[in-house]
C-alpha positions as CSV (number, residue, x, y, z in Angstrom):
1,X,179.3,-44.6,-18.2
2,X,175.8,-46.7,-18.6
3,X,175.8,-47.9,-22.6
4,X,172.1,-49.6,-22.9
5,X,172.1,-52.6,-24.5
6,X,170.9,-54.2,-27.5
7,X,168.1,-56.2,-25.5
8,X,166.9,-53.3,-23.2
9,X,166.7,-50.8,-26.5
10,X,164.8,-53.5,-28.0
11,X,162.5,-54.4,-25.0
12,X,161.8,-49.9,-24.4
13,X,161.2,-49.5,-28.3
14,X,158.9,-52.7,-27.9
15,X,157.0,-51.3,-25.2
16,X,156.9,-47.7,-26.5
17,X,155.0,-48.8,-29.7
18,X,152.6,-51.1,-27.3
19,X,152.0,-47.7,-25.9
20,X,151.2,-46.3,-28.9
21,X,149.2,-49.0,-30.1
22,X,147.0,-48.8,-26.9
23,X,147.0,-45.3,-27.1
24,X,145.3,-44.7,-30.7
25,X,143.6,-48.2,-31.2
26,X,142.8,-50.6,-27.9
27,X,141.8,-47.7,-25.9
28,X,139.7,-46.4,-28.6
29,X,138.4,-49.4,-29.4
30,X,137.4,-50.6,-25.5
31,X,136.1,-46.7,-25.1
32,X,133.8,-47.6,-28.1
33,X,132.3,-50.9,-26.5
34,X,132.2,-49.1,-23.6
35,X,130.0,-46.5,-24.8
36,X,127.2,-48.9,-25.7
37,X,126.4,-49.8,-22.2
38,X,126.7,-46.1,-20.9
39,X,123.2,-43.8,-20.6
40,X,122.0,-41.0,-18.2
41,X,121.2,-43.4,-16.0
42,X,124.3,-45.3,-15.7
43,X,125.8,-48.6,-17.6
44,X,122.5,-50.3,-19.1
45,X,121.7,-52.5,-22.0
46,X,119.1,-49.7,-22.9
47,X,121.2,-48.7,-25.9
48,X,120.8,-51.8,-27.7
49,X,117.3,-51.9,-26.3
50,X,116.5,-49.0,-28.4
51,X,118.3,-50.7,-31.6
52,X,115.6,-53.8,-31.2
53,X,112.8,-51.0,-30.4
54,X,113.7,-48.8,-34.0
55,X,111.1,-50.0,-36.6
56,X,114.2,-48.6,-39.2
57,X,117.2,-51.2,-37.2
58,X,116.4,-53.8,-39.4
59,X,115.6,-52.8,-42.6
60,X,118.8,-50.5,-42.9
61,X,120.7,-53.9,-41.5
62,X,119.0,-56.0,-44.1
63,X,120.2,-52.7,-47.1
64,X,124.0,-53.1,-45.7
65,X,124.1,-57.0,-46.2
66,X,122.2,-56.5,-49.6
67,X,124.6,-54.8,-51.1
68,X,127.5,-56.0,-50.0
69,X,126.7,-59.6,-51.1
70,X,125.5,-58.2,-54.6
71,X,128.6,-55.8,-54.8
72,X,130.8,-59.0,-53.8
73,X,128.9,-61.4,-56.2
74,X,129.4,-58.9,-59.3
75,X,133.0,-57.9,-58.4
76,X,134.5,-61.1,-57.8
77,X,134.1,-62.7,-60.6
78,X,134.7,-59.5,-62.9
79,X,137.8,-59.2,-61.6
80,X,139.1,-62.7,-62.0
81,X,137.9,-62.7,-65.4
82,X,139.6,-59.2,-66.5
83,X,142.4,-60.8,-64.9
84,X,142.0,-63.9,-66.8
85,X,141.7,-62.0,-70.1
86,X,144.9,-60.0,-69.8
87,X,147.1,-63.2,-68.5
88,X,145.6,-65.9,-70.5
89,X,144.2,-64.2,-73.7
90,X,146.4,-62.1,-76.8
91,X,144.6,-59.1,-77.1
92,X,145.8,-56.2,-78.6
93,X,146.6,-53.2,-76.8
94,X,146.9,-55.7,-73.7
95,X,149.0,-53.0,-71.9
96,X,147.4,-49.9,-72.3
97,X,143.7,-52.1,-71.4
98,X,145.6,-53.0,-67.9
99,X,146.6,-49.6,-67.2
100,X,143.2,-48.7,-68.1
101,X,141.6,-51.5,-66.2
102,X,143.5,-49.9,-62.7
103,X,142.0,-46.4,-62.8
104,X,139.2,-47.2,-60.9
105,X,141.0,-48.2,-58.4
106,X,142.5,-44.7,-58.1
107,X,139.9,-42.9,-58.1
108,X,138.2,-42.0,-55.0
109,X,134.7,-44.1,-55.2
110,X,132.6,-41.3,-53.9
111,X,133.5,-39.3,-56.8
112,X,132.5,-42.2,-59.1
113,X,129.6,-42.2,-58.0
114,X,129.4,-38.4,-58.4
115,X,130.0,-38.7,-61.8
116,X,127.5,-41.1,-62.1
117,X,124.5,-39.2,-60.8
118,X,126.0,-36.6,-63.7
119,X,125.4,-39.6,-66.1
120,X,122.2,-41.3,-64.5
121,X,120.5,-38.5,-62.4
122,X,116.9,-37.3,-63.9
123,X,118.4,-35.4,-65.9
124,X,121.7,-37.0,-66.5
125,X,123.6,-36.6,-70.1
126,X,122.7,-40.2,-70.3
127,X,119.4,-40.1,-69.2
128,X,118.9,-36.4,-72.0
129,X,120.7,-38.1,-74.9
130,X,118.2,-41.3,-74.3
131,X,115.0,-38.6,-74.1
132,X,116.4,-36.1,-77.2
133,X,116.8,-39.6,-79.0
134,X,113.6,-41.0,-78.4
135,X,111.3,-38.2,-77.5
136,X,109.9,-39.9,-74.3
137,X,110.5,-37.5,-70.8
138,X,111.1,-40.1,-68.9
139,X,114.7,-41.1,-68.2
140,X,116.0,-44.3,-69.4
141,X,117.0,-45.3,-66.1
142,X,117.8,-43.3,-62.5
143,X,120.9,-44.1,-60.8
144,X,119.4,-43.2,-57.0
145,X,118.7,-46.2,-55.1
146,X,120.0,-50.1,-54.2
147,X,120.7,-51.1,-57.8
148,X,122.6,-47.5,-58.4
149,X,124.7,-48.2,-55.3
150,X,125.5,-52.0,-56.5
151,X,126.5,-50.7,-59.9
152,X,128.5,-48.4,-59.1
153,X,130.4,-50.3,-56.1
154,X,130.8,-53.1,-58.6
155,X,132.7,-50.7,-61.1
156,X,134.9,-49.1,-58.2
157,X,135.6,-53.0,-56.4
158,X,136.5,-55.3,-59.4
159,X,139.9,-53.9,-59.7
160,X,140.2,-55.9,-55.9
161,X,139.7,-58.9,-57.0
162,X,141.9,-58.2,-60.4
163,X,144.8,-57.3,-58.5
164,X,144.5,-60.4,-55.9
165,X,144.4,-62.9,-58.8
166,X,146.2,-61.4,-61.6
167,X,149.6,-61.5,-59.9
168,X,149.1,-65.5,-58.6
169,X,147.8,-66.7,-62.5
170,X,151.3,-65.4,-63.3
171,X,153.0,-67.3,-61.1
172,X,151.1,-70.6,-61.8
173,X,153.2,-73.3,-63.6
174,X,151.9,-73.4,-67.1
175,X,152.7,-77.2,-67.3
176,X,149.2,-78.2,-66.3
177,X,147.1,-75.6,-68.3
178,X,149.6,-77.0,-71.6
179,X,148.3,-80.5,-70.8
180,X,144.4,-79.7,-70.3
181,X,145.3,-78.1,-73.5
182,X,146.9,-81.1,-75.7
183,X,144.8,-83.2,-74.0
184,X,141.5,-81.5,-76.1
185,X,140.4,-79.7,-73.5
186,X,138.6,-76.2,-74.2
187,X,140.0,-72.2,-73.4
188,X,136.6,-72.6,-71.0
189,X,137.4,-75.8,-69.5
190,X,140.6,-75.2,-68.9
191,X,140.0,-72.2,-66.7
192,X,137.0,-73.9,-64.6
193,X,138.5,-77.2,-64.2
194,X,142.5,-75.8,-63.6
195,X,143.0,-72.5,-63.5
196,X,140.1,-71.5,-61.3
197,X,140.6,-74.6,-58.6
198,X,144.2,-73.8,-58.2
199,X,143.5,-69.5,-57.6
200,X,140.3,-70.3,-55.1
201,X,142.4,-69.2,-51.7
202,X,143.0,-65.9,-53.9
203,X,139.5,-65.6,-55.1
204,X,137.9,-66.5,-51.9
205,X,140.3,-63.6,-50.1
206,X,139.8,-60.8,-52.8
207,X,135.9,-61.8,-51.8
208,X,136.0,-61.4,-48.3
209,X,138.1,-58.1,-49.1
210,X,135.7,-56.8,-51.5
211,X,132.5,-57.9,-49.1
212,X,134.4,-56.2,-46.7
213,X,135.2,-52.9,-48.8
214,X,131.3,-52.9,-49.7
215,X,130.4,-52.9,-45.7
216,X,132.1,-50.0,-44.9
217,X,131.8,-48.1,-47.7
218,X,130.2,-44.7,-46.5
219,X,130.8,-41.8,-49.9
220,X,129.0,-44.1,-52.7
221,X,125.5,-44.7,-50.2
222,X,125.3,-41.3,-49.0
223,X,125.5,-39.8,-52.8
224,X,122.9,-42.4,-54.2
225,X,121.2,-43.6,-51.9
226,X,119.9,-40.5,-49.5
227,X,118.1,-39.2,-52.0
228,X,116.0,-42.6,-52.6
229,X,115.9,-42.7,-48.5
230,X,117.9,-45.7,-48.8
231,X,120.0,-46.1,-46.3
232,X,122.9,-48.3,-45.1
233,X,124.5,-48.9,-41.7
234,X,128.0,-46.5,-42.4
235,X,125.2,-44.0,-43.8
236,X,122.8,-44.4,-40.7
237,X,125.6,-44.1,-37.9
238,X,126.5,-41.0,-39.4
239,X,123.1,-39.6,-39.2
240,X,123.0,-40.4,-35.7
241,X,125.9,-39.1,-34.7
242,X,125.4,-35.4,-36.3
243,X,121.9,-35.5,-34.4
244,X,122.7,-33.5,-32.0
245,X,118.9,-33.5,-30.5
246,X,118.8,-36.6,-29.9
247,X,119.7,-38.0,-26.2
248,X,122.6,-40.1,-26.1
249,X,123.0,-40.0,-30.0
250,X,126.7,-40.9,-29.7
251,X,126.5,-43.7,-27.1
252,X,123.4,-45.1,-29.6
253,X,125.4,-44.7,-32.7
254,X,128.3,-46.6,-30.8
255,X,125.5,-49.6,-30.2
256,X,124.6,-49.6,-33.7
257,X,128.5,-49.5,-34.9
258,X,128.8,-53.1,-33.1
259,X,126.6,-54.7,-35.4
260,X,129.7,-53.5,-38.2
261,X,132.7,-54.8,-36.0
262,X,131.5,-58.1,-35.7
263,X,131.1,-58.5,-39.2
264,X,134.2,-57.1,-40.2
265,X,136.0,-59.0,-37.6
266,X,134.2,-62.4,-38.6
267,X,135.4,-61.1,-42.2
268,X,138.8,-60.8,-40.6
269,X,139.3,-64.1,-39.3
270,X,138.2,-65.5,-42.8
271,X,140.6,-63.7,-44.3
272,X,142.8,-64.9,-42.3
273,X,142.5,-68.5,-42.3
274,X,142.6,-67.9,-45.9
275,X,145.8,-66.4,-46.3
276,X,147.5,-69.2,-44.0
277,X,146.0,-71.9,-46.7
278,X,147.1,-69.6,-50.3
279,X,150.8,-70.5,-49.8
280,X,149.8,-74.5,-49.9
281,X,147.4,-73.8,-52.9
282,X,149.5,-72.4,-55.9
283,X,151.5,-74.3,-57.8
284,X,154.5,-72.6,-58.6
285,X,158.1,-73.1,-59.6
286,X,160.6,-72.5,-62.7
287,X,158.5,-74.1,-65.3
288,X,157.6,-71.7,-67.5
289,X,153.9,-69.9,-67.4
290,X,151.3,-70.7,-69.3
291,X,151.3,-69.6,-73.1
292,X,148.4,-66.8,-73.8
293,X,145.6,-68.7,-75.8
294,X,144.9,-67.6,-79.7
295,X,141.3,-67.0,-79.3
296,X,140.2,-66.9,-82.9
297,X,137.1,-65.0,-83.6
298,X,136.3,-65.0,-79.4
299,X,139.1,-62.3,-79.1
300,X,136.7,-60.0,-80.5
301,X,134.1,-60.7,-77.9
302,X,136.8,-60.1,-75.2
303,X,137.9,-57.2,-76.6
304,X,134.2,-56.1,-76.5
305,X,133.6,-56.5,-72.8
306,X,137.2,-54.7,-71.7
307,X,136.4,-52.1,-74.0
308,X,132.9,-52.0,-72.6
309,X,134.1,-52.2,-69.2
310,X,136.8,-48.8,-69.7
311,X,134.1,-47.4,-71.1
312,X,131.5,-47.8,-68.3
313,X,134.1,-47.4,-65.2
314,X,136.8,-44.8,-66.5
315,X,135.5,-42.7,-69.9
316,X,131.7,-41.7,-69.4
317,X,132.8,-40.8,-65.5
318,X,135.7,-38.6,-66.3
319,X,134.1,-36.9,-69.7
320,X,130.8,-36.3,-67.0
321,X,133.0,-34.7,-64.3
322,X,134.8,-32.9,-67.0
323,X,131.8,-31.6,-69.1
324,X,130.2,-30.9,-65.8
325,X,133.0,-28.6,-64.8
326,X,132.9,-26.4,-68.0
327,X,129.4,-25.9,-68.1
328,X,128.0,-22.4,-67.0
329,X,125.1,-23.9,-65.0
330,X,123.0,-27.3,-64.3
331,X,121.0,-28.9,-67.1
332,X,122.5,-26.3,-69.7
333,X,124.0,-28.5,-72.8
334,X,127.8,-28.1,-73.3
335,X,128.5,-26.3,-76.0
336,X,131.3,-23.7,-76.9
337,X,129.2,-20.8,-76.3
338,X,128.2,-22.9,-72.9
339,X,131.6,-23.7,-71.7
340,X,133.4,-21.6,-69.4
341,X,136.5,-22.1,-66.6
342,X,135.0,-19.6,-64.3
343,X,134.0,-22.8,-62.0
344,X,137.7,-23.8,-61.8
345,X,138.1,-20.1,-60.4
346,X,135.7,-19.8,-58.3
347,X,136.7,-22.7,-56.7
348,X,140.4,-21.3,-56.0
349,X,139.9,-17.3,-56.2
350,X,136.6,-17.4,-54.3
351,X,136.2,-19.9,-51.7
352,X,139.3,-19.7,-49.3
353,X,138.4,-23.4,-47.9
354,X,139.3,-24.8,-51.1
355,X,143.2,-24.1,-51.1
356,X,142.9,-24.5,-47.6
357,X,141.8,-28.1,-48.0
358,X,144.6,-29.1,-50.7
359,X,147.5,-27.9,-48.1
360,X,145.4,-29.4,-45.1
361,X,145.6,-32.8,-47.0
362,X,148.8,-33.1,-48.1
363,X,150.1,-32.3,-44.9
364,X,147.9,-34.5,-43.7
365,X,148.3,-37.3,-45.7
366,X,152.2,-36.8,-45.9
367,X,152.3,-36.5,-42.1
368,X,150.5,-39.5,-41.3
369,X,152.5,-41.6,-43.9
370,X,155.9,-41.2,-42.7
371,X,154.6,-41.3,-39.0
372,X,153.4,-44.9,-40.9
373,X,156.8,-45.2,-42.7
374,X,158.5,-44.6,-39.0
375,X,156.3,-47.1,-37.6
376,X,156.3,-49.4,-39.8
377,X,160.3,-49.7,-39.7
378,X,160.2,-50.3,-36.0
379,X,157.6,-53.0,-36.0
380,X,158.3,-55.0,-39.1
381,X,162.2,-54.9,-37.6
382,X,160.5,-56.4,-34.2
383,X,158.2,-58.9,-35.2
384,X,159.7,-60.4,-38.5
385,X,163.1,-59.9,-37.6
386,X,163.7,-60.0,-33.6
387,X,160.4,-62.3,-33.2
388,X,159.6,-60.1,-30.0
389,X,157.4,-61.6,-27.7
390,X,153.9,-59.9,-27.9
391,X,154.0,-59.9,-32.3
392,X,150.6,-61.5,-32.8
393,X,149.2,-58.8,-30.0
394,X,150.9,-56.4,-31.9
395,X,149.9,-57.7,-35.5
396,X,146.4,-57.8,-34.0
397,X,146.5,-54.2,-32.6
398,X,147.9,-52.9,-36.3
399,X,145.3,-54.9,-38.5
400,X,142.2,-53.7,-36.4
401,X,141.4,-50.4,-37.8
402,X,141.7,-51.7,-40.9
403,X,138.9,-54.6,-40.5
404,X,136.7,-51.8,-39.4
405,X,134.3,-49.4,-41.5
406,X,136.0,-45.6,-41.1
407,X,132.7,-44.7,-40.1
408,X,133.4,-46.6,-36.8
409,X,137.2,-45.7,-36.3
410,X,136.1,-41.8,-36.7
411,X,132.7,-42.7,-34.0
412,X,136.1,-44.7,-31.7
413,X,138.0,-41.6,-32.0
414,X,135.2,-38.7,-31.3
415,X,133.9,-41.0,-27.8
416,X,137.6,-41.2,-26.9
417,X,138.8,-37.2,-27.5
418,X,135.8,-35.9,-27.3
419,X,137.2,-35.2,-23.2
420,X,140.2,-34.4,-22.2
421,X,143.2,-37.0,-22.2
422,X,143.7,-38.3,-18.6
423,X,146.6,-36.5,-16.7
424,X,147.6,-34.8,-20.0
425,X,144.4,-32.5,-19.7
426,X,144.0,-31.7,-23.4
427,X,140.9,-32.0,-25.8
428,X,142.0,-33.2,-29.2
429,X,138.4,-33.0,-30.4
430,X,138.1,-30.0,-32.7
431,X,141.7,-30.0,-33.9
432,X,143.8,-31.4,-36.8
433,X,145.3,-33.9,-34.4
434,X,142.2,-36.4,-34.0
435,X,142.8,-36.6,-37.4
436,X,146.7,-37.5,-37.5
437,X,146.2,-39.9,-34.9
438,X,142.5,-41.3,-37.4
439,X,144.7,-41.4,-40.7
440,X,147.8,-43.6,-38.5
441,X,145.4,-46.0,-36.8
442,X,143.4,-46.4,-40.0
443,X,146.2,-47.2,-42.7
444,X,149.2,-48.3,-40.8
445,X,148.4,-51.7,-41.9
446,X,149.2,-50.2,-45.1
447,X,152.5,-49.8,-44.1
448,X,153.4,-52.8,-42.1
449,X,152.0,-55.0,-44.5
450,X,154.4,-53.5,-47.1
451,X,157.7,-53.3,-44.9
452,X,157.2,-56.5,-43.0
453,X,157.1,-58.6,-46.3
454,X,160.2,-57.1,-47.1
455,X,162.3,-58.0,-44.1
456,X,160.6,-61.6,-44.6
457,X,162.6,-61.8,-48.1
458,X,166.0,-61.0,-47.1
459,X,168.1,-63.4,-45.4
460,X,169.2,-62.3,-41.9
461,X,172.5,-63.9,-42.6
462,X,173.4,-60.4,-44.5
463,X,173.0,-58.6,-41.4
464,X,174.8,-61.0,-39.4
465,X,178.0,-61.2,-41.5
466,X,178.6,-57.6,-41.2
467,X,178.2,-57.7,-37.6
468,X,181.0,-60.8,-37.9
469,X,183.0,-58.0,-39.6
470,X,182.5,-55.4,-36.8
471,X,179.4,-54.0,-36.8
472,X,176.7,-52.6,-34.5
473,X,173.3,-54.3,-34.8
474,X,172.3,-50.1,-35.8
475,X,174.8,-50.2,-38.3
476,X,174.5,-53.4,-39.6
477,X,170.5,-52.3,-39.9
478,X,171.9,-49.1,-41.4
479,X,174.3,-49.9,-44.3
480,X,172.6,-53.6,-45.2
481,X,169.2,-54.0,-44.6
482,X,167.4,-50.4,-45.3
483,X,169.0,-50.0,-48.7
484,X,167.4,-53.1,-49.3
485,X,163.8,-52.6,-48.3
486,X,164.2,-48.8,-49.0
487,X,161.6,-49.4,-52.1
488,X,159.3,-51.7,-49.6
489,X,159.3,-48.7,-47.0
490,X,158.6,-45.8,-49.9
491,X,155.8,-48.4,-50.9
492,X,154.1,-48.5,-47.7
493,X,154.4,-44.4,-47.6
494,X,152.4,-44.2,-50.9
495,X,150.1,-47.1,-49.9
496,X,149.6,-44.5,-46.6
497,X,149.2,-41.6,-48.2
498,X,147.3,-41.9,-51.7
499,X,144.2,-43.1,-50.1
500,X,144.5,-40.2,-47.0
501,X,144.9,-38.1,-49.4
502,X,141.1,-38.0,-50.9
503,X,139.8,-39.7,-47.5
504,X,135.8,-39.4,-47.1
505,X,134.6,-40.8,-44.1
506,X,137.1,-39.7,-41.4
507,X,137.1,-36.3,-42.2
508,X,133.3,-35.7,-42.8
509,X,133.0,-36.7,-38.8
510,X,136.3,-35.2,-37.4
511,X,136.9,-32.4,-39.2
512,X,136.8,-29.0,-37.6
513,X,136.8,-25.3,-38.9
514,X,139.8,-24.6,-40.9
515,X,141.1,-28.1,-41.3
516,X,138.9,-29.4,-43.8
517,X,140.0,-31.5,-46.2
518,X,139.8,-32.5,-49.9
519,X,137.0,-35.0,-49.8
520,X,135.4,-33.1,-47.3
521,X,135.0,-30.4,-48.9
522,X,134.0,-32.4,-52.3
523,X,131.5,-33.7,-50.6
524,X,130.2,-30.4,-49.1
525,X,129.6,-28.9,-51.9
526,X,127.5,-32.0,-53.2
527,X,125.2,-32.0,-50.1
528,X,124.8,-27.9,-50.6
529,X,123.5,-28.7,-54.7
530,X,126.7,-26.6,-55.9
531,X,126.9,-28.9,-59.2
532,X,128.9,-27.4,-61.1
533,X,131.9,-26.6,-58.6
534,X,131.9,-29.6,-57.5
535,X,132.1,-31.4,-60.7
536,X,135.0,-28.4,-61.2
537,X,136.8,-29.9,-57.5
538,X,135.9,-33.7,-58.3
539,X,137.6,-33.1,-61.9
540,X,141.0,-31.3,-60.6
541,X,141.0,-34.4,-57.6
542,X,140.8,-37.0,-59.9
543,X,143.1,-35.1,-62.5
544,X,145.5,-34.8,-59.6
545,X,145.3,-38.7,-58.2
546,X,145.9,-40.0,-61.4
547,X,149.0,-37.8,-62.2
548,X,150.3,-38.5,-58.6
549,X,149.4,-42.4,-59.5
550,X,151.7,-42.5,-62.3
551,X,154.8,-40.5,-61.0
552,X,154.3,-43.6,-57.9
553,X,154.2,-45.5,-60.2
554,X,157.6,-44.7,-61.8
555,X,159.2,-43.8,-58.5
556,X,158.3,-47.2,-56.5
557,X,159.1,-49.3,-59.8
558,X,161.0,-52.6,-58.2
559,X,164.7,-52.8,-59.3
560,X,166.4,-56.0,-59.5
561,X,168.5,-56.2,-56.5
562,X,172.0,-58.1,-56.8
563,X,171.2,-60.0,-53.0
């Protein structure tokens, strides 16, 4: 009887998830390039002749890099100084200001900016308080436009930077810091000339993440910035591709869409290099961390700005989306005679899509993360702990999607379903699948970043004593190593799903009739001018990401293992 053995299993699983790989991201990705060159007329370079030839190419170019450097300038260092505050300073409070300092994070940024056009359109509570207060009709200021995009991209981006460098200015020896300290040196001084010099690697990667996040950020443009006509690149390729009148709109929109992978790729090998330098930058060890400073009177200034900053990113959003929700109709004040739940159901007595969507993306979401979870198993095993041959490919193949805007996966996916698959004959255009295979390709990083950092901290030497003691490589995998990643795998899953979940970008381009999907449909109703039921939806969402936020919380809460 033919038993396989360990080294062909190894060599068909390896090449069954280089399949896979191929399948959902190089073949997309070369169909995508492809597309560029391909017009009525055959393969030309017309495509990106009519990119140089569009009076609006440039100026919508010249919008994307704008804000991403502005958004990256502001986030950066408000991040690394909220981070600074809650490692370095006593404040009280300190943990309820970090949980507080992480919502943003969680909460989908086009509904941010939602709330903010509720707080700084014309007629705004903001903007009505300012004009009831001082009698003037015109609005103290109008979120719509570059500066309105900015602002609110720096509120939902900081908390990038803040988790990049909060975690490393733990881990920093507190020796030197103590000796700036005794030595005279100032709180300010101290962080400039030491603290700041020893995180740069961190800073300069949650930069280059953030610049990155900015580039391909598609819900927060399209809510402020189409009504000011300004427009950015994620915002523009979407335009092109629903113009269905124009000649080759996809193959054009795929020729615009390069101008975003290079950048994110360029972005990507920054990061990179980065990354390989942070392990020779901190200073850590078992000296013991810094002591927080005694600020004196300045605590009072820092408590100002992280009250300020809550205030700004989490409070006047949510009280807008919730005030918005329980009012009976646009513009009317909120009072008790004004409020009324008869948005909450309409939204799921009335409209059939709505419940429809919730199912849609938690099936979804929950599908495509422990297809992720699945994956990730296999190819963390294989790289980190077989060292197959082929890993960089493979790390390559995995981290692509994620250097690229959504805008461009979706564009990747449509020009390669849009037909039916080779020899297979079937069109998964139109269907819930092209969005499986989207929500895999785009956050299986996600997944593989978590599980393979996990099989890089346990010793192999666990697995090989029990197979001294009689068992299978399986069962040795089994019994010793999964219990002891099990919170690293269930990690990845949630990194997976949460943001699927409330997914924007994909959906808007690949979703068909009767799959929509939460964000979709969000958004939907914003583009139609239903106000009021979508403040209701946006409310319940973010209601419903925060509560699933803080059960992950609990759940995926690192135990001290006994190793």
């Amino acid at each position: 009887m033919f038993r396989p053995t360990a080294q062909l299993i190894t060599l068909l699983t390896g090449g069954a998830l280089f399949l896979l790989l191929i399948a959902i991201v190089a073949y997309p990705s070369l169909t995508l390039v492809y597309s560029t060159f391909v017009t009525d007329d055959g393969l030309s370079l017309s495509n990106y002749g009519a990119l140089l030839t569009d009076a609006d190419a440039l100026p919508v170019l010249w919008n994307t890099l704008v804000v991403a450097l502005f958004t990256t300038l502001g986030a950066t260092p408000l991040g690394v100084l909220l981070a600074w505050l809650m490692e370095r300073v006593r404040l009280p409070f300190q943990r309820l200001w970090n949980s507080l300092l992480i919502v943003p994070y969680l909460i989908p940024p086009f509904i941010g900016a939602i709330a903010w056009v509720y707080l700084l359109g014309p007629v705004g509570y903001l903007n009505r308080l300012w004009m009831d207060f001082t009698g003037t009709r015109e609005p103290f200021a109008v979120i719509y436009g570059s500066a309105g995009i900015i602002f609110v991209m720096i509120l939902y981006s900081y908390p990038i930077a803040y988790f990049i460098t909060r975690g490393p200015m733990r881990q920093l020896s507190g020796a030197l810091e103590e000796a700036a300290r005794i030595s005279g040196a100032r709180p300010l001084q101290v962080l400039t000339q030491i603290t700041l010099p020893l995180l740069l690697p961190n800073i300069a990667a949650s930069a280059v993440l953030i610049f990155m996040a900015a580039m391909a950020n598609f819900g927060i443009p399209a809510v402020i910035g189409f009504p000011a006509r300004y427009f950015v690149l994620t915002n523009e390729i979407y335009q092109v591709i629903l113009n269905f009148d124009r000649p080759n709109n996809l193959q054009i929109a795929a020729a615009m869409s390069m101008q975003l992978v290079l950048i994110g790729l360029l972005a990507l090998l920054v990061l990179q290099r980065l990354q390989a330098q942070r392990d020779y930058t901190l200073v850590t060890g078992k000296s013991a961390p810094a002591l927080p400073l005694e600020a004196g009177r300045w605590k009072y200034v820092a408590m100002l700005l992280v009250v300020f900053i809550v205030l700004v990113a989490v409070v006047l959003p949510l009280l807008a989306i919730g005030a918005a929700a329980i009012t009976r109709a646009p513009g009317v004040p909120l009072t008790l005679e004004t409020a009324s739940l008869r948005h909450f159901e309409t939204l799921f007595f009335d409209i059939p899509k709505v419940p429809r969507a919730f199912v849609n993306s938690f099936l979804l979401a929950g599908g495509a993360a422990t297809l992720i979870a699945i994956l990730s198993l296999a190819i963390g095993y294989l790289t980190v702990r077989l060292k197959m041959r082929g890993s960089r490919l493979m790390d390559l193949l995995v981290t692509l999607p994620y250097a690229l805007p959504e805008t461009v996966v979706a564009l990747a996916m449509i020009l390669t379903f849009l037909r039916p698959l080779p020899v297979l004959g079937v069109t998964l255009y139109n269907t819930i699948w092209i969005l499986v295979i989207a929500y895999v390709a785009s956050f299986l990083a996600f997944g593989v970043r978590s599980v393979s950092a996990a099989f890089r901290n346990i010793d192999p030497a666990l697995e090989e004593a029990a197979r001294i003691s009689g068992a299978g490589r399986g069962a040795a995998f089994r019994d010793v190593t999964l219990p002891l990643i099990r919170e690293s795998v269930l990690s990845g899953w949630f990194l997976a799903f949460m943001p699927a979940l409330t997914e924007l970008t994909l959906s808007a381009l690949l979703v068909s009739v009767g799959n929509e999907t939460i964000g979709q449909v969000v958004f939907g109703f914003y583009q139609e001018g239903r106000f009021n039921v979508t403040a209701a939806l946006a409310f319940t969402v973010t209601v419903m990401v925060l509560v699933l936020s803080l059960l992950v919380n609990r759940f995926t809460r690192r135990r001290d293992w006994t190793v």
